[in-house]
C-alpha positions, -999 to 999 in steps of 0.1 A, spaced: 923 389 -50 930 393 -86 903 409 -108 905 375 -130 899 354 -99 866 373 -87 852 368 -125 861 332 -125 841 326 -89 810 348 -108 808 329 -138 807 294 -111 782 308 -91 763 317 -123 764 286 -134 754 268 -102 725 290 -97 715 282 -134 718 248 -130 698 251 -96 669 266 -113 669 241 -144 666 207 -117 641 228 -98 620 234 -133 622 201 -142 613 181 -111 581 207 -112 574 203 -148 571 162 -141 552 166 -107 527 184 -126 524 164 -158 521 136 -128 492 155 -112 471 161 -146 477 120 -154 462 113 -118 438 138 -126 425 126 -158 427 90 -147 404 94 -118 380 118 -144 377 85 -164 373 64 -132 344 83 -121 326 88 -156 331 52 -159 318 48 -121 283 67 -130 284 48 -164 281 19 -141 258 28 -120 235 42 -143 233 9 -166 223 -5 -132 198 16 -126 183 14 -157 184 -24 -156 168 -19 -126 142 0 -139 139 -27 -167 129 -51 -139 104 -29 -121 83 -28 -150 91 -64 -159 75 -79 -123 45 -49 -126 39 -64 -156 35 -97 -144 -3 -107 -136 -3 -110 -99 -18 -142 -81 -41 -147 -55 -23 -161 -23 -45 -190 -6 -45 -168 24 -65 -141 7 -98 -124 16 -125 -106 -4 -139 -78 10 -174 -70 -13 -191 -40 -8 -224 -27 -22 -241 5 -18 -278 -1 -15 -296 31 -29 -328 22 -14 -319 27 26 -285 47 16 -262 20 36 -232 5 24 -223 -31 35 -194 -44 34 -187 -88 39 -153 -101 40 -154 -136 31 -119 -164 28 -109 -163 -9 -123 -196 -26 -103 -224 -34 -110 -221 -71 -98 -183 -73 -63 -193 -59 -34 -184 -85 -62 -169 -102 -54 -133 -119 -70 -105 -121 -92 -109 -150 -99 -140 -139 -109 -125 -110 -133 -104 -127 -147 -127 -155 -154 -148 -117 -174 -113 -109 -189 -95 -138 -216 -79 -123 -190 -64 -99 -163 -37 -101 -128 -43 -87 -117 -17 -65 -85 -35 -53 -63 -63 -65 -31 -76 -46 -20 -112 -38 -39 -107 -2 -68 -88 -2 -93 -85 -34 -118 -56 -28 -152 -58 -50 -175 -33 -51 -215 -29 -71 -248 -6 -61 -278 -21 -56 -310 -2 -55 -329 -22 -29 -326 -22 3 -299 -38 23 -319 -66 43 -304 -51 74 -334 -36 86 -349 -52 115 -379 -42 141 -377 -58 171 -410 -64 193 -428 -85 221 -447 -115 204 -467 -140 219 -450 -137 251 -410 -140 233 -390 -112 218 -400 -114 180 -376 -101 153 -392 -88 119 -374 -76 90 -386 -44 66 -382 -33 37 -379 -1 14 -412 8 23 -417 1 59 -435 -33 58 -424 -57 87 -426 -92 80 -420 -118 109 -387 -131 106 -384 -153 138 -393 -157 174 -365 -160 199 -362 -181 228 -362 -149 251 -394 -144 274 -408 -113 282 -425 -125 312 -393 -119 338 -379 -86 324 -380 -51 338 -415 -33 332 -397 -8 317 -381 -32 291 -411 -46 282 -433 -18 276 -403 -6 250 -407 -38 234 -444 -33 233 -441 -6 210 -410 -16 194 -376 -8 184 -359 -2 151 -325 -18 146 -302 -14 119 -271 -43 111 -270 -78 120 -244 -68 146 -264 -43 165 -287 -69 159 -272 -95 180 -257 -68 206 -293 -56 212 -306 -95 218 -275 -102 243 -291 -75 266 -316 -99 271 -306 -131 271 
């Protein structure tokens, strides 16, 4: 092979090579400018995305304090629970009474102008929960003794005074000797419900 010829099939593969490398540059070159677009697109995508989602939030948020705002109601299935601390005897009694027709849809300070003398410890559509001291005693006191033949129930107060309350219908006359002779002497009971447990023992 002639000298010329072997230059001639250099200078071809030369070029071939070169022209190789420039298609291979360029389809990179475009697959990246490709890769940054995606890139950059989903970028915007997401900022837009927490944009979105943080306008809803906030309206959210907007809405919240809208409906805390709103005076709440009182449901016609609600209670009230009032509690008062007597100072006197150091008891606290607590009465849960139906909500009265005329506090239904009633709001809070309505609630309270209804109540001034007491504080409101709890207010939701269900349960209302008032609260005041008292420094008397709590009427709860009771001393329960044999009278004229019938268990007698007397009530004290602050100081220790009994005062006859009522007579019951239960005799003494057929009960255990052991049963009467505590009645006899007596026997201090405090709350309407221990109250009316004690008396079932006889009856």
């Amino acid at each position: 092979m002639s000298m010329d010829k072997k230059w001639l099939i250099c200078i071809i593969v030369t070029i071939i090579i070169g022209l190789a490398l420039g298609v291979g540059m360029a389809i990179y070159s475009s697959s990246s400018d490709e890769t940054e677009d995606m890139d950059l697109l989903s970028e915007k995508e997401l900022a837009e995305s927490v944009g979105e989602n943080s306008d809803a939030i906030q309206q959210n948020n907007v809405n919240i304090l809208e409906t805390s705002a709103t005076d709440m109601q009182i449901s016609p299935n609600a209670v009230i629970i009032k509690k008062t601390y007597y100072e006197a005897c150091d008891h606290l009694i607590r009465v849960t009474e139906d909500v009265p027709e005329e506090l239904v849809n009633k709001t809070e300070e309505e609630v309270q102008a209804t109540f001034p003398d007491w504080k409101i410890e709890e207010y939701s559509p269900t349960q209302i929960i008032l609260y005041k001291t008292d420094s008397g005693n709590c009427g709860e006191h009771y001393f329960v003794q044999e009278h004229n033949g019938v268990i007698g129930i007397y009530t004290m107060d602050e100081y220790g005074v009994k005062t006859l309350k009522e007579d019951t219908e239960i005799s003494t006359q057929y009960l255990p000797e052991e049963d009467v002779a505590n009645l006899k002497a007596g026997v201090e009971i405090i709350g309407n419900t221990n109250l009316v447990e004690f008396l079932e023992d006889y009856e």
